[in-house]
C-alpha positions as CSV (number, residue, x, y, z in Angstrom):
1,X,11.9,9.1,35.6
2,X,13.0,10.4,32.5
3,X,13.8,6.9,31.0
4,X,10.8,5.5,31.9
5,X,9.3,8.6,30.6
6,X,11.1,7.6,27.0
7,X,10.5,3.7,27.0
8,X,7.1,4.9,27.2
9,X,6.7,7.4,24.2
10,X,8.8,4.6,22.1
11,X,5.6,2.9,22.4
12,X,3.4,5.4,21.3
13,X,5.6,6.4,18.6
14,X,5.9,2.8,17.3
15,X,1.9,2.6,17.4
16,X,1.3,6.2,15.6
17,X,3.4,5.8,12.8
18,X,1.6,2.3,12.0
19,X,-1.2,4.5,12.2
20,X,0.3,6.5,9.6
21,X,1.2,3.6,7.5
22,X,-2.3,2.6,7.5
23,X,-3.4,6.0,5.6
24,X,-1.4,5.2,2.3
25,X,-2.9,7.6,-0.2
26,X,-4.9,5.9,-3.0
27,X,-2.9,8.3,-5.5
28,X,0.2,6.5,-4.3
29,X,-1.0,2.9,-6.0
30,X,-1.6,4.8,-9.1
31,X,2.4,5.8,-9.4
32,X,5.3,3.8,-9.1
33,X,9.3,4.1,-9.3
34,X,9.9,3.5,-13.3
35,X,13.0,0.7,-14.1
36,X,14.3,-1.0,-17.0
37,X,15.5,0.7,-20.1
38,X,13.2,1.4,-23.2
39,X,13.0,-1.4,-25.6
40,X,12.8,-0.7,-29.3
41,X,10.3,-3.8,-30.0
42,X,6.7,-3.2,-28.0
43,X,7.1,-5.6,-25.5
44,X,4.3,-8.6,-24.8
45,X,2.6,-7.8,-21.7
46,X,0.2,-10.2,-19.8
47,X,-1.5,-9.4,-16.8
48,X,0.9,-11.6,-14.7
49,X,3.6,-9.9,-16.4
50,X,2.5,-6.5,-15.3
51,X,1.2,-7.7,-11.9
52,X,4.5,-8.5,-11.2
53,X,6.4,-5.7,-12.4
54,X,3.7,-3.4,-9.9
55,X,5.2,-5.7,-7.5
56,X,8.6,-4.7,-7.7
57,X,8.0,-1.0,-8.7
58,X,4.8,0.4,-7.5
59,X,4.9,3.5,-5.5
60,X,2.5,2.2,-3.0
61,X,4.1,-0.6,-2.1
62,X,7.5,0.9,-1.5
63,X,6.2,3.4,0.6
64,X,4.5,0.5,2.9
65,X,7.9,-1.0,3.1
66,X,9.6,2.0,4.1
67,X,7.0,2.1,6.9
68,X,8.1,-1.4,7.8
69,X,11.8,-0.8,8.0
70,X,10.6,2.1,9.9
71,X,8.9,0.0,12.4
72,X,11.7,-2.5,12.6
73,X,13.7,-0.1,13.6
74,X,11.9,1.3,16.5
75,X,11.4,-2.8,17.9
76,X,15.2,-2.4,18.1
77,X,15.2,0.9,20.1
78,X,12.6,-1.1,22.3
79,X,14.7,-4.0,22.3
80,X,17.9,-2.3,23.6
81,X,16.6,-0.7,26.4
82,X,16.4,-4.2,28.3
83,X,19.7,-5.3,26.8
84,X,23.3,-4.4,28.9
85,X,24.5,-1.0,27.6
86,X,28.7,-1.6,27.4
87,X,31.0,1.1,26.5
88,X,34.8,1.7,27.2
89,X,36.9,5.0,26.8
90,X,40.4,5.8,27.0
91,X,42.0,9.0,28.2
92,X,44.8,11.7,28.7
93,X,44.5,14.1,31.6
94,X,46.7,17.1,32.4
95,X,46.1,19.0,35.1
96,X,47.3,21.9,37.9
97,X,44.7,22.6,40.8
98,X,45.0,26.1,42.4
99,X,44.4,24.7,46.1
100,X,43.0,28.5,47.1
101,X,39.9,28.1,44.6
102,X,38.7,25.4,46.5
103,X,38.9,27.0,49.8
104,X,42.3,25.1,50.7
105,X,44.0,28.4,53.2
106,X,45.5,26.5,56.0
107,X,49.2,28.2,57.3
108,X,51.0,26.2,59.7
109,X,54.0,28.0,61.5
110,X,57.5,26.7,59.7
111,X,55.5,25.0,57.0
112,X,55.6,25.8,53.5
113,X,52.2,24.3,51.7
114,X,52.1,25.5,48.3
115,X,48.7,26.8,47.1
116,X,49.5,25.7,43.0
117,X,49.3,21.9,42.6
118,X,50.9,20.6,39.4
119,X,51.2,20.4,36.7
120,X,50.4,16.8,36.7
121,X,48.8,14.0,34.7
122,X,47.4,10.1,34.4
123,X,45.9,8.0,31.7
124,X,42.6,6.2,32.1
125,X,41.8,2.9,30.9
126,X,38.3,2.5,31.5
127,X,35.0,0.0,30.3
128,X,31.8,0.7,31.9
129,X,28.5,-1.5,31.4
130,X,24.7,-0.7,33.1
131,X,21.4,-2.9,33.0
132,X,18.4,-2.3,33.7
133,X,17.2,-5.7,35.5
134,X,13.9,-4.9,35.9
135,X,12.0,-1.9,34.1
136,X,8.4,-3.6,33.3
137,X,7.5,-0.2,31.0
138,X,10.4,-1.0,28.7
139,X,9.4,-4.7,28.7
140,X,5.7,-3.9,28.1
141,X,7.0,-1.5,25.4
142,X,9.2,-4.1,23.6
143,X,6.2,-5.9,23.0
144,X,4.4,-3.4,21.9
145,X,6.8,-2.8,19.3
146,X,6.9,-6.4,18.5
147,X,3.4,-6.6,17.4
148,X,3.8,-3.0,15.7
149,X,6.1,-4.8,13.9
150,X,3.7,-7.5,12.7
151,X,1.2,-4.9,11.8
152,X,3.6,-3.2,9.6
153,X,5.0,-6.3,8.0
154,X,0.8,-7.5,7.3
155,X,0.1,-3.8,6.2
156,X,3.1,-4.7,3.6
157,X,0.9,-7.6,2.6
158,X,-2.3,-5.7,2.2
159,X,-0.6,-3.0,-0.1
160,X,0.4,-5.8,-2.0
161,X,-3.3,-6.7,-2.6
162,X,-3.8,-3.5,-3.7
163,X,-0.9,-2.8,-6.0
164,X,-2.6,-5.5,-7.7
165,X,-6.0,-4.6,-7.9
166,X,-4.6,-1.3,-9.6
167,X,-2.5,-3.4,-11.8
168,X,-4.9,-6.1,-12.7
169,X,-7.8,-2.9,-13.1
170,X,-5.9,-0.8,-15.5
171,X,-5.0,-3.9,-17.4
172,X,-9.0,-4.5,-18.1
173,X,-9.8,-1.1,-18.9
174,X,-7.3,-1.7,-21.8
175,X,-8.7,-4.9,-22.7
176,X,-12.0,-3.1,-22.5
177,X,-10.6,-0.6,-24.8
178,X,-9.3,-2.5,-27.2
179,X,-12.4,-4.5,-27.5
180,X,-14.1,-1.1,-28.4
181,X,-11.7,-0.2,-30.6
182,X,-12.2,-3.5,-32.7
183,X,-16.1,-3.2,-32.1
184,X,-15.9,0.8,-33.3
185,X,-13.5,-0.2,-36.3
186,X,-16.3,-2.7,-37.4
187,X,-19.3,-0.2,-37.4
188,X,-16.7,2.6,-39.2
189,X,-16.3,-0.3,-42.1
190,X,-20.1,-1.2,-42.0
191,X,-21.1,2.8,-42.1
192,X,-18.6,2.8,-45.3
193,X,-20.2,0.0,-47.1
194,X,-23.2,1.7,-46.9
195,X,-22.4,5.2,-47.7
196,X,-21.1,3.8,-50.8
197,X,-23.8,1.6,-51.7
198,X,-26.1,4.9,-51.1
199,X,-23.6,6.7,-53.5
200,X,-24.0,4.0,-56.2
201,X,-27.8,3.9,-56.0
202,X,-28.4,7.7,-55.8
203,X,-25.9,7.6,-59.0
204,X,-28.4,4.8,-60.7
205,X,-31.2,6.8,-59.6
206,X,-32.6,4.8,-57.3
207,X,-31.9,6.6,-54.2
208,X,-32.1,10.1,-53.0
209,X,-29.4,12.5,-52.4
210,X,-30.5,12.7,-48.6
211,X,-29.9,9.5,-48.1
212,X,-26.0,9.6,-49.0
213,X,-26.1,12.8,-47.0
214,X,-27.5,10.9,-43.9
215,X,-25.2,7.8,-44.2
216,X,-22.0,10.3,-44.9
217,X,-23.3,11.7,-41.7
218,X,-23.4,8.7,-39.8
219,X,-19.8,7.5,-41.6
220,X,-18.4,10.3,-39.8
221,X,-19.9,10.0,-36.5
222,X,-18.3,6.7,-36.0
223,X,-14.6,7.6,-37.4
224,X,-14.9,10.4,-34.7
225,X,-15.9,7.8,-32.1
226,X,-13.1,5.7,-33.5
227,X,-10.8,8.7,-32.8
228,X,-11.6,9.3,-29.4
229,X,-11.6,5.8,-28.8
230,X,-8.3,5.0,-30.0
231,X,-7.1,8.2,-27.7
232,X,-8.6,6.7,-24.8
233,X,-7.1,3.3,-25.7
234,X,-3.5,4.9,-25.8
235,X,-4.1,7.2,-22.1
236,X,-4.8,3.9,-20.7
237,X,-1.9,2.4,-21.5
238,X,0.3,5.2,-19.9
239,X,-1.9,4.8,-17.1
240,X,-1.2,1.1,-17.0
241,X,2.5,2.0,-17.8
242,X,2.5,4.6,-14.5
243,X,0.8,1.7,-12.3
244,X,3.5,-1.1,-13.3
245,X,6.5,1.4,-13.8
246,X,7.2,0.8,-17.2
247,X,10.2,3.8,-18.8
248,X,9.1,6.3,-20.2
249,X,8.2,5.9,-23.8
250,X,8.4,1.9,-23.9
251,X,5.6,0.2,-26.2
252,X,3.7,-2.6,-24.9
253,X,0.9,-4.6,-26.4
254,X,-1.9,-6.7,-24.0
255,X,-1.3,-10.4,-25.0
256,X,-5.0,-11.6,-22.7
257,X,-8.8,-10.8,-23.7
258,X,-9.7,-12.3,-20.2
259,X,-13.1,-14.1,-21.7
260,X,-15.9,-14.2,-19.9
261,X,-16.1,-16.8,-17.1
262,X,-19.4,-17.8,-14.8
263,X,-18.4,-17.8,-10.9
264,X,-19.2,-21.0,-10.0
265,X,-16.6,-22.8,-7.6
266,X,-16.7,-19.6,-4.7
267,X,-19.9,-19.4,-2.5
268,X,-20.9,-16.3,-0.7
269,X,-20.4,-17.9,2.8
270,X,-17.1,-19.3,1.9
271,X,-16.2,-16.3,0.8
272,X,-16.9,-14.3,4.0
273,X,-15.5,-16.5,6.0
274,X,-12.1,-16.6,3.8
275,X,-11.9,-12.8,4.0
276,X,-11.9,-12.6,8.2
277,X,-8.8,-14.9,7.6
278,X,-6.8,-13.8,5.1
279,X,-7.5,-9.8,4.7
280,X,-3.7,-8.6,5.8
281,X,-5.4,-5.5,6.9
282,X,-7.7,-6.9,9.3
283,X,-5.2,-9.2,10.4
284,X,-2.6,-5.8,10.9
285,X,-5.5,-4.4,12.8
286,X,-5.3,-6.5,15.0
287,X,-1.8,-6.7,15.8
288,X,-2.2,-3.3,16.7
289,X,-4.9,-3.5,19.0
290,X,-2.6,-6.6,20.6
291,X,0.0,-3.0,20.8
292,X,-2.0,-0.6,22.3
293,X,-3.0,-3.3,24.8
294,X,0.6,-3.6,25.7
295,X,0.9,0.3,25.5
296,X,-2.0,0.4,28.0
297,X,0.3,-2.4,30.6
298,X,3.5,-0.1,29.9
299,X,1.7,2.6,30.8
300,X,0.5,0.9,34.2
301,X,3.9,-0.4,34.9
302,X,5.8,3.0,35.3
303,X,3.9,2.8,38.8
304,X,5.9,-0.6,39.6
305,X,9.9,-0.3,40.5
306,X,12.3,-0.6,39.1
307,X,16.1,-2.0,39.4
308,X,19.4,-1.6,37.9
309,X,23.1,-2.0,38.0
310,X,25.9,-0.2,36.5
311,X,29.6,-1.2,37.0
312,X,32.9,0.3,35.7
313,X,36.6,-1.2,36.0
314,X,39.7,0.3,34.6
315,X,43.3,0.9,34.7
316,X,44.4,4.6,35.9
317,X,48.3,6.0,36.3
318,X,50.4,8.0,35.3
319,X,51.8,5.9,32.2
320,X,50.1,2.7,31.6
321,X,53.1,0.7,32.9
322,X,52.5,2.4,35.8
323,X,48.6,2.5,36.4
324,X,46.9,0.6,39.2
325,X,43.3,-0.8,38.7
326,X,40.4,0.6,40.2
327,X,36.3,-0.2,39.5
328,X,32.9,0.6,41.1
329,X,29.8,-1.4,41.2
330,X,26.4,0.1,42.1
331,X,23.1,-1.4,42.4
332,X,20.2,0.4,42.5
333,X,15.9,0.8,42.8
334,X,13.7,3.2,42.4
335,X,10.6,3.2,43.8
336,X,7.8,6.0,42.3
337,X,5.9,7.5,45.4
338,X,4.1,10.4,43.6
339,X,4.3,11.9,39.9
340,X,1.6,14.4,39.9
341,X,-1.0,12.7,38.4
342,X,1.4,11.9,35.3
343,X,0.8,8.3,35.1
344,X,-2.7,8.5,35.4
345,X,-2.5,10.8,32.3
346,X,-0.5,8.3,30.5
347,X,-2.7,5.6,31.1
348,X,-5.5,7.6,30.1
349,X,-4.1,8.1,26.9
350,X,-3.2,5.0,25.9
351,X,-6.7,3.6,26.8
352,X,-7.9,6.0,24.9
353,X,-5.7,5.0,22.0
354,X,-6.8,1.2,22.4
355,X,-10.3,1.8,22.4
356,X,-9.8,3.9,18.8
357,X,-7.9,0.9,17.8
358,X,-11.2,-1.5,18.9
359,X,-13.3,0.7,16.7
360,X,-11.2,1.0,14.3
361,X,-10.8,-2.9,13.7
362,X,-14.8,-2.9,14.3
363,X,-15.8,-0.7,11.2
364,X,-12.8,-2.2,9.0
365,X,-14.3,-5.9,10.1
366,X,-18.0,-4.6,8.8
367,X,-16.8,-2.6,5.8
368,X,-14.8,-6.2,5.2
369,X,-18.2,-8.4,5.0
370,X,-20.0,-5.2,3.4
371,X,-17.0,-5.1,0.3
372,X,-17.4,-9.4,-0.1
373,X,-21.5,-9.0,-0.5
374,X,-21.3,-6.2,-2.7
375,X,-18.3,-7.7,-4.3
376,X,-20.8,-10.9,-5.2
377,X,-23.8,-8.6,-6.2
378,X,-21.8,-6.7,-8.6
379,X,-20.4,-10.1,-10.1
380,X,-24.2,-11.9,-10.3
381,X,-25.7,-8.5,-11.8
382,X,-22.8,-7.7,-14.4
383,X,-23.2,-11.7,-15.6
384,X,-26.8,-11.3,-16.1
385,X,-26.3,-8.2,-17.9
386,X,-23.5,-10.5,-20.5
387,X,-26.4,-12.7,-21.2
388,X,-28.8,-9.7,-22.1
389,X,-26.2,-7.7,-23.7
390,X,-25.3,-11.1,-25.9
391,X,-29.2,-11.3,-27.1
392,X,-29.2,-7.7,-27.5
393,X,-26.4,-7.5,-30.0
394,X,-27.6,-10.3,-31.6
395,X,-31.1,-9.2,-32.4
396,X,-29.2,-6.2,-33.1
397,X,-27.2,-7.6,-36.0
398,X,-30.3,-9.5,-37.6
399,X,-32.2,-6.1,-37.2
400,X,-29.2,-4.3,-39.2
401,X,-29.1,-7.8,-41.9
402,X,-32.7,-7.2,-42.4
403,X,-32.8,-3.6,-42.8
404,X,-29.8,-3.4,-45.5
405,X,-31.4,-6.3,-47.3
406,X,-35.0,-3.9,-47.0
407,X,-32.8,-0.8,-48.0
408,X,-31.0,-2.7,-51.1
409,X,-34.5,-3.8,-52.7
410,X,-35.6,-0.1,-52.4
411,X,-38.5,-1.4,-50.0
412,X,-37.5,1.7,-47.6
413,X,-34.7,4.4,-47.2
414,X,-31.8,3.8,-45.4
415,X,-33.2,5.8,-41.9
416,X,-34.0,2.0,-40.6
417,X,-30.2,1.1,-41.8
418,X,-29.0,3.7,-39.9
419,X,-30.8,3.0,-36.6
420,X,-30.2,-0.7,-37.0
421,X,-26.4,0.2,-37.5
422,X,-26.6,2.7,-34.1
423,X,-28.3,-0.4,-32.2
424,X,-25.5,-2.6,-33.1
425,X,-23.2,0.0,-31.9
426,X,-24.8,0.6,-28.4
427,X,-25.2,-3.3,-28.4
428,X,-21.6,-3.7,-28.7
429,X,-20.9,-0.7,-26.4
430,X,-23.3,-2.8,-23.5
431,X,-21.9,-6.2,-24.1
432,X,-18.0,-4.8,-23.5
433,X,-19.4,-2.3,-20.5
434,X,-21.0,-5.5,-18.7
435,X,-17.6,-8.1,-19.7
436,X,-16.1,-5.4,-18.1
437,X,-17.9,-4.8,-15.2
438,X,-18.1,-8.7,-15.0
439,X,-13.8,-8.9,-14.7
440,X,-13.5,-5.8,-12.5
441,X,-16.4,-7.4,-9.9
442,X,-14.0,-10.3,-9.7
443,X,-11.1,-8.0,-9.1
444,X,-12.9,-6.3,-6.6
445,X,-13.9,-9.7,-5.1
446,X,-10.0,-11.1,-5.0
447,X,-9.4,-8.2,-3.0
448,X,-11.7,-8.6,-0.8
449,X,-10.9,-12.0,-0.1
450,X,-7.1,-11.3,0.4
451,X,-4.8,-12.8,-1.5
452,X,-5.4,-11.1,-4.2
453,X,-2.7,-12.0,-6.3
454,X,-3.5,-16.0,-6.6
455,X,-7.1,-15.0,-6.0
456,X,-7.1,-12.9,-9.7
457,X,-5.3,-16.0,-11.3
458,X,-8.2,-18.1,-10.1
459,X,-11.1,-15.6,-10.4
460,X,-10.3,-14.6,-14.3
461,X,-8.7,-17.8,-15.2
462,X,-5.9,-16.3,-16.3
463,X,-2.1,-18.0,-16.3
């Protein structure tokens, strides 16, 4: 009973701690294990580059393997409990009986039986070997563990589509970044010309002292944003740095803008139906509903009986040159006529652990489609907004043309320069916001797919 008992939990084991696999913290794919040694020279970092290195060094992903080693190993507890069990021993015995401790009093009239026995000894040779023939719990329960197995090993693929949405994501927000940095840096140089063109003409007379005070103010308004910027440009990259696990303190530069790109070759519909293939996740899910089923039969089966045989043979005497062989062979079935109500109880709980698993693989299946359609909104929405934000800072830069051109001929004062200039800089701001949002969408929509790594190459047309 108590074997049974333990084939049994095995199973449920092997199927809770791929249910603890499955709830990898989000943090985790944020950190990784850091490698390599800190190169002088930045290094030259594209986004396959630091894909890759996520790969190899991302927290997230080791952990998920970890939990796959961990579920290996359990198949191979499950796996040896319908395998022969062979063991041999050797040993030494010395030994004096006290016949009276046993109850041994017999007297016999003229006979001397001595009550001390010994001291005396023998050496035993001895292998032993048992098999369970027929034990359909542990079989159920191998199988269970086999497809536990498989989810871990697919879960190990899914956290590989998300160590590189992380890495691909923190990548962008630095391209994004640097793009504002360059679009900043231009409006900092523009905001200079024209304080000191306002300086000159207030010096010639022909503009007021108001109006270098309001173009010194917006001169420093967009050095500070410049600052604050470039900070956030540099935190990114340590982010990106934590994601990929870069050492401490090595320099890297982006080497890809990702440009904007229309999607054009992917339909919705294609795109559903890709993702209830390929999402490892879904696919893992699976698996472990094809467990809990098993779990469920393994359960049933501790009602069936079961049969086994165990055998010994070795070599016992006093010295080994003068031992004598002896063995024993036992076959043996056990039949369970009543448990208490305790297999009742274990089915119960595994049905009930199946049916979590159905819904479980119900809601991920919906949340699947409901990630692909919003995945495709957010890509058709953030391409419009490109084409409006391109417009925008377009009309914004003939605005700013015509109102330094108004400003230099004295026609106004330099109030229209500086909203035109603060146009141009929200223009800018919206243009990078919806490239941005454009790239991430198709992030977001590789990884709904699956296969996110070849997906991103695709999607972003990067190398």
């Amino acid at each position: 009973m108590s074997f049974t008992k333990g084939c049994l939990g095995l199973g449920l084991i092997a199927a809770l701690s791929v249910a603890a696999q499955q709830s990898l913290q989000p943090s985790q794919f944020q950190g990784s294990v850091p490698s390599g040694t800190v190169s002088p020279a930045p290094v030259a970092l594209s986004m396959h580059d630091a894909i890759d290195r996520a790969l190899k060094t991302n927290l997230g992903l080791l952990v998920s393997g970890s939990a796959d080693e961990s579920a290996r190993g359990q198949r191979l507890q499950a796996l040896s409990a319908l395998l022969p069990q062979l063991d041999a021993h050797i040993s030494e015995t010395a030994e004096q009986i006290n016949l009276q401790t046993i109850g041994f009093t017999f007297h016999f009239p003229g006979v001397n039986i001595p009550t001390i026995v010994g001291p005396f000894h023998y050496t035993d040779v001895r292998a032993s070997a048992s098999w369970n023939v027929y034990d359909g719990t542990a079989r159920k329960n191998y199988r269970a563990a086999e497809e536990n197995k498989r989810a871990a090993q697919l879960s190990v693929t899914d956290a590989r589509d998300l160590v590189v949405q992380a890495a691909a994501n923190a990548y962008l927000e630095i391209v994004a970044d640097a793009s504002r940095v360059v679009a900043i840096q231009s409006q900092v140089e523009t905001a200079q010309a024209i304080y000191t063109r306002t300086a000159d003409q207030m010096t010639a007379g022909t503009a007021a002292s108001i109006d270098v005070l309001r173009s010194q103010v917006e001169l420093k308004q967009q050095q500070q944003r410049l600052l604050a910027q470039q900070n956030q440009f540099e935190k990114d990259k340590l982010a990106l740095a934590r994601v990929i696990g870069l050492p401490d303190g090595q320099q890297f530069n982006v080497t890809e803008a990702v440009p904007f790109s229309p999607l054009t070759a992917l339909t919705q519909d294609d795109a559903l139906h890709m993702a209830m293939q390929q999402r490892s996740d879904y696919q893992s899910y699976q698996a472990r509903i094809r467990a809990a089923e098993d779990t469920v039969k393994a359960a049933q089966a501790e009602r069936y009986p079961t049969a086994g045989v165990s055998a010994d043979y070795g070599d016992v005497g006093t010295t080994l040159a003068d031992s004598h062989g002896t063995f024993t062979f036992t076959a043996s079935a056990k039949v369970n006529l009543y448990d208490g109500k305790r297999i009742e109880g274990d089915i119960v709980q595994a049905k009930a652990a199946l049916k979590q698993r159905q819904d479980e693989a119900a809601d991920l299946a919906a949340q699947i489609l409901y990630e692909v359609r919003a995945a495709f909104l957010d890509v058709r929405t953030a391409a419009d907004q490109v084409a409006v934000a391109r417009d925008n800072l377009d009309l914004a830069n003939q605005t700013l043309v015509q109102a330094r051109d108004r400003f230099t001929a004295g026609v106004t004062d330099n109030i229209e320069v500086v909203q035109a200039q603060e146009s141009v800089a929200s223009a800018n701001d919206s243009l990078i916001l919806a490239l941005y949002a454009h790239n991430i969408a198709k992030v977001s929509l590789a990884r709904a797919i699956g296969g996110a790594e070849q997906g991103i190459q695709k999607l972003l047309e990067v190398k």
